[in-house]
C-alpha positions as CSV (number, residue, x, y, z in Angstrom):
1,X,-1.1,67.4,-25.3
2,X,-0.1,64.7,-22.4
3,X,0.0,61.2,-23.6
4,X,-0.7,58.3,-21.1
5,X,2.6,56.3,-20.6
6,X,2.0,52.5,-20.8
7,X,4.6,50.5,-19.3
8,X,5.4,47.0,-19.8
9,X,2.2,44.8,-19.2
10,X,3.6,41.8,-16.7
11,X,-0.5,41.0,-15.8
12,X,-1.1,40.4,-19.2
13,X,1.8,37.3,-19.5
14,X,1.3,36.5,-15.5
15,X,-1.6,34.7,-15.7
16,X,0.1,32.5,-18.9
17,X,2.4,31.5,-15.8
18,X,0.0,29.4,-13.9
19,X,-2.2,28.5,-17.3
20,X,0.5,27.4,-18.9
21,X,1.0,24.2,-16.7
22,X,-2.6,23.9,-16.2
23,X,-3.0,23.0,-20.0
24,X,-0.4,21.1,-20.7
25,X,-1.4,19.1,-17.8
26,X,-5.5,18.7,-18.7
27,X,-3.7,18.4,-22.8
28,X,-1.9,15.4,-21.4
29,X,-4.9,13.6,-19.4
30,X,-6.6,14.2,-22.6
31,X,-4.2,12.4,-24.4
32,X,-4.3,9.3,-22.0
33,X,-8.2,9.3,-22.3
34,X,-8.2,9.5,-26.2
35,X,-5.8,6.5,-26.1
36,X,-7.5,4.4,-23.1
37,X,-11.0,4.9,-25.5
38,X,-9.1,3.5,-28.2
39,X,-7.6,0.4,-26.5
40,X,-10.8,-0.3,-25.4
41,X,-12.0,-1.2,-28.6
42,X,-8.2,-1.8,-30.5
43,X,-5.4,-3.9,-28.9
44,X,-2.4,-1.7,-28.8
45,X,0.3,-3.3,-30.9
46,X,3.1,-1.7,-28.1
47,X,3.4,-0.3,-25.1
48,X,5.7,2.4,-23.5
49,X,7.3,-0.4,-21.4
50,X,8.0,-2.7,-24.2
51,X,9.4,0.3,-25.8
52,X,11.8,1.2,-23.3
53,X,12.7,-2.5,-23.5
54,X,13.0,-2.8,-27.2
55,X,15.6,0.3,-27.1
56,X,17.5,-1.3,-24.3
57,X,18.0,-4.2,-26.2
58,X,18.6,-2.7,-29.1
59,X,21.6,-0.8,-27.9
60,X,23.6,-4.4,-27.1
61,X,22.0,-5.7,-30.3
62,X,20.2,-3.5,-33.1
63,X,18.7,-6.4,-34.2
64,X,17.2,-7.6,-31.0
65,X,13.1,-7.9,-30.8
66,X,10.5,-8.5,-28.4
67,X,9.3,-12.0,-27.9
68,X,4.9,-11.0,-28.7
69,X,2.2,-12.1,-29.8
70,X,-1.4,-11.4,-28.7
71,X,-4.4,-13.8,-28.0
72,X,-7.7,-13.3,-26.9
73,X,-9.3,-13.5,-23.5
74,X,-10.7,-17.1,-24.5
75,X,-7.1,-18.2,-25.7
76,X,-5.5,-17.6,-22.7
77,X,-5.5,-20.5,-19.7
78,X,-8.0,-19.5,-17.3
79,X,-5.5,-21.0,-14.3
80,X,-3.2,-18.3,-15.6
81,X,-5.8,-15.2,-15.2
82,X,-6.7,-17.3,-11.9
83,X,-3.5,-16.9,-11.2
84,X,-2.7,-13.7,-11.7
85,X,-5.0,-12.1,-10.0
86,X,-4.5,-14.4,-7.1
87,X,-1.1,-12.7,-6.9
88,X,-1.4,-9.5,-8.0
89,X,-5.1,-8.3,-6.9
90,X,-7.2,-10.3,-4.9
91,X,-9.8,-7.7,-4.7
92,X,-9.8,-7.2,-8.9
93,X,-13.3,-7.8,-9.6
94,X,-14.6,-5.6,-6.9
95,X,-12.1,-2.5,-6.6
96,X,-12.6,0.8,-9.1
97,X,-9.2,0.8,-9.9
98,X,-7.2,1.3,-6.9
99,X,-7.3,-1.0,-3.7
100,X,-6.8,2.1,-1.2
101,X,-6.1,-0.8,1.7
102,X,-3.0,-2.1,0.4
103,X,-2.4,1.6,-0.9
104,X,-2.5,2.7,2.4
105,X,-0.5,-0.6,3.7
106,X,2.5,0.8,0.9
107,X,2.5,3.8,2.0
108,X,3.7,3.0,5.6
109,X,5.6,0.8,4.2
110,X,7.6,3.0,2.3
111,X,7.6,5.6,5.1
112,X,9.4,3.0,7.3
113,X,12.0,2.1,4.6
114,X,11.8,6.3,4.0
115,X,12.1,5.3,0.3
116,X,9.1,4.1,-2.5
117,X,9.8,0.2,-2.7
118,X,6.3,-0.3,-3.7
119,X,3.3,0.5,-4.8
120,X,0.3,-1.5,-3.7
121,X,-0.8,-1.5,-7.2
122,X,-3.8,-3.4,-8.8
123,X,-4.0,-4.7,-12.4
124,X,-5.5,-1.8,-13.7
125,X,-3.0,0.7,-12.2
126,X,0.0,-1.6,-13.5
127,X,-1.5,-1.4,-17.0
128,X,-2.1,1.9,-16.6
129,X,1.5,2.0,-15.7
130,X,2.8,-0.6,-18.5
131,X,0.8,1.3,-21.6
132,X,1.7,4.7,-21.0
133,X,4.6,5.2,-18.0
134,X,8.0,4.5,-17.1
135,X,9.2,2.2,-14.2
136,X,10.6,4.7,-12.1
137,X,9.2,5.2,-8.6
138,X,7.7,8.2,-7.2
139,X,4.4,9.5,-5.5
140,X,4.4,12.1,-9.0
141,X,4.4,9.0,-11.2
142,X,1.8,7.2,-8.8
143,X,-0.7,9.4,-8.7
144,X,-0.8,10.4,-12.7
145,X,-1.0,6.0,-12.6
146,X,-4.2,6.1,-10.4
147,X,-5.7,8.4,-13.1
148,X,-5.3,6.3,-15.9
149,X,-6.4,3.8,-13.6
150,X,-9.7,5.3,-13.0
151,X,-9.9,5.9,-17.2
152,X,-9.6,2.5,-17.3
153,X,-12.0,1.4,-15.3
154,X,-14.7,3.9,-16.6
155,X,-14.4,3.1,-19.9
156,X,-13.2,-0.8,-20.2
157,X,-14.9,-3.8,-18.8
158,X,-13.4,-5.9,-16.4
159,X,-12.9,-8.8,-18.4
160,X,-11.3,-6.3,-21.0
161,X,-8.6,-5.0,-18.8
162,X,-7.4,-8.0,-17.5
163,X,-7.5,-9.1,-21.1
164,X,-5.3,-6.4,-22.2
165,X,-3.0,-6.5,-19.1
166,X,-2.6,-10.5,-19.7
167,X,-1.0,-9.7,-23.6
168,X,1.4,-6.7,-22.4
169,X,2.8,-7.3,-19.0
170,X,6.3,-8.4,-19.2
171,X,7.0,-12.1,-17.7
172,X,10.7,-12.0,-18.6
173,X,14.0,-10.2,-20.5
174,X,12.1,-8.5,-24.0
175,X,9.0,-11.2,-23.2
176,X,5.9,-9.7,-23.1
177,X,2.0,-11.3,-23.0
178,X,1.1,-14.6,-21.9
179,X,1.3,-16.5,-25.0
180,X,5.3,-15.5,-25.4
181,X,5.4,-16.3,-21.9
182,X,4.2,-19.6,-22.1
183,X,6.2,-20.4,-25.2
184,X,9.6,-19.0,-24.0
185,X,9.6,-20.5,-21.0
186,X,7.1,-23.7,-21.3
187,X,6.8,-24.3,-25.4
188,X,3.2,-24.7,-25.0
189,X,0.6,-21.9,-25.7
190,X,-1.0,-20.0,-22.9
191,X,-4.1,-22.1,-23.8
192,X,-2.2,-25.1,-22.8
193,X,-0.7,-23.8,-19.5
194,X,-0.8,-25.6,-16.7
195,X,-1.8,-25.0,-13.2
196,X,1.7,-25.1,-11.7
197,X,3.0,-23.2,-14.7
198,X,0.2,-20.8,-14.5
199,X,1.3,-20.3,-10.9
200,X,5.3,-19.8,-11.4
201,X,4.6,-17.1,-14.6
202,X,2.3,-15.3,-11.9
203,X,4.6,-15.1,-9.1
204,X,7.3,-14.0,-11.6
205,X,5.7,-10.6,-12.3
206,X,6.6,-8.3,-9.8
207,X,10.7,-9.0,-10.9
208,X,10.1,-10.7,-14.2
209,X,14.1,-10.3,-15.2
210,X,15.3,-11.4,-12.4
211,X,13.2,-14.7,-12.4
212,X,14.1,-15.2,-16.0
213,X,17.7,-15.4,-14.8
214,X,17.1,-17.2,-11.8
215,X,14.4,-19.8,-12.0
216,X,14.4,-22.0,-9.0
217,X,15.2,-19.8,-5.9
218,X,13.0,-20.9,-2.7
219,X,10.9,-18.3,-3.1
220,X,9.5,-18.9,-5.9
221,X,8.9,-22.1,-4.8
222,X,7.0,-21.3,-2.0
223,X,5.2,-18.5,-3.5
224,X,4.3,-20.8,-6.3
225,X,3.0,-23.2,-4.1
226,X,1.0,-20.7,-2.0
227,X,-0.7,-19.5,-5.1
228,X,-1.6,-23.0,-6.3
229,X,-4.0,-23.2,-3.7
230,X,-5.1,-19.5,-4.0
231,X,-6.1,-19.6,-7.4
232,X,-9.6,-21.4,-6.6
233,X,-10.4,-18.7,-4.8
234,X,-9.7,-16.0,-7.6
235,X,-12.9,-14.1,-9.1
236,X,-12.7,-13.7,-12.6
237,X,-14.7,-11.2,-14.3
């Protein structure tokens, strides 16, 4: 009596080849959903950037911390969220998460440069960035950024967002949120802020350590300046 040989099966594990990436990629999106529906309600008490900080900082001094404390949206300067979005995203209050013109404008620009130098990112991708990413630079990183982005804006409000972004962004070396900010570098509270002062933590944001270390270049200057008379224009949500 014959018996039918069976070989090794290769189909059977093949298809584990392609699902296998496929699942831990819709496992990870899921992840960053769950936790953008809790933020929405919680405020999150860290962030991976202040993380990767806090470890940084650690390694020079185990007992260093991070200078934070969180306020709500009413207890923070509205010429600082005027500010802000005068500076980093004009177009907050009507985009859905990503401003594709100055995405677009980024993108030749780092084609030129033949390198990512930036980003053209708006609030919501940078918090998308600042909860759950790293600061490294590529068009990988960007585009899992724009999906939290659009997370973000389906599930949080406007006023929400900009909220959340304003008490985790980093304005300077292990400084993060607006009321540290305005303490460390002003001793008021970001209720008190100034226009002027509004202006200058603003402009610091894209390089927030470097402006911590170097305070009164021309540039900042200027750019503080143009943004003092931006800020009137600045929709708020």
């Amino acid at each position: 009596m014959s018996k039918t040989h069976k070989g090794p099966a290769p189909r059977r594990w093949l298809k584990w080849i392609f699902l296998g990436p496929l699942l831990l990629v819709l496992a990870i999106q899921l992840y960053f959903f769950v936790m953008v529906c809790w933020y929405a309600v919680f405020n999150p008490s860290s962030t991976s950037f202040m993380r990767q900080q806090l470890s940084a900082l650690q390694e020079k001094n185990p007992n260093a911390k991070l200078k934070h404390q969180w306020v709500s949206y009413e207890r923070i300067s509205t010429s600082l969220k005027r500010a802000v979005v005068a500076s980093e995203d004009a177009n907050f209050a009507d985009h859905d998460g990503v401003d594709w013109e100055a995405l677009e404008r980024a993108y030749e620009r780092n084609n030129r440069r033949a390198k990512v130098v930036g980003g053209g990112s708006t609030i919501t991708q940078q918090l998308a960035k600042n909860l759950f990413l790293s600061g490294s630079r590529s068009y990988l990183r960007k585009a899992q950024e724009m999906v939290i982005a659009f997370m973000l804006e389906t599930v949080m409000s406007k006023k929400r967002i900009l909220e959340v972004y304003l008490n985790v962004v980093e304005f300077g070396r292990g400084v993060f949120g607006a009321e540290a900010a305005a303490r460390y570098y002003y001793k008021t509270s970001a209720a008190g802020l100034s226009s002027a002062q509004a202006a200058r933590l603003a402009v610091m944001l894209p390089n927030p350590r470097y402006y911590d270390r170097h305070r009164s270049t021309g540039y900042l200057v200027r750019r503080t300046n143009a943004i003092q008379r931006q800020m009137r224009f600045a929709e708020l949500p």
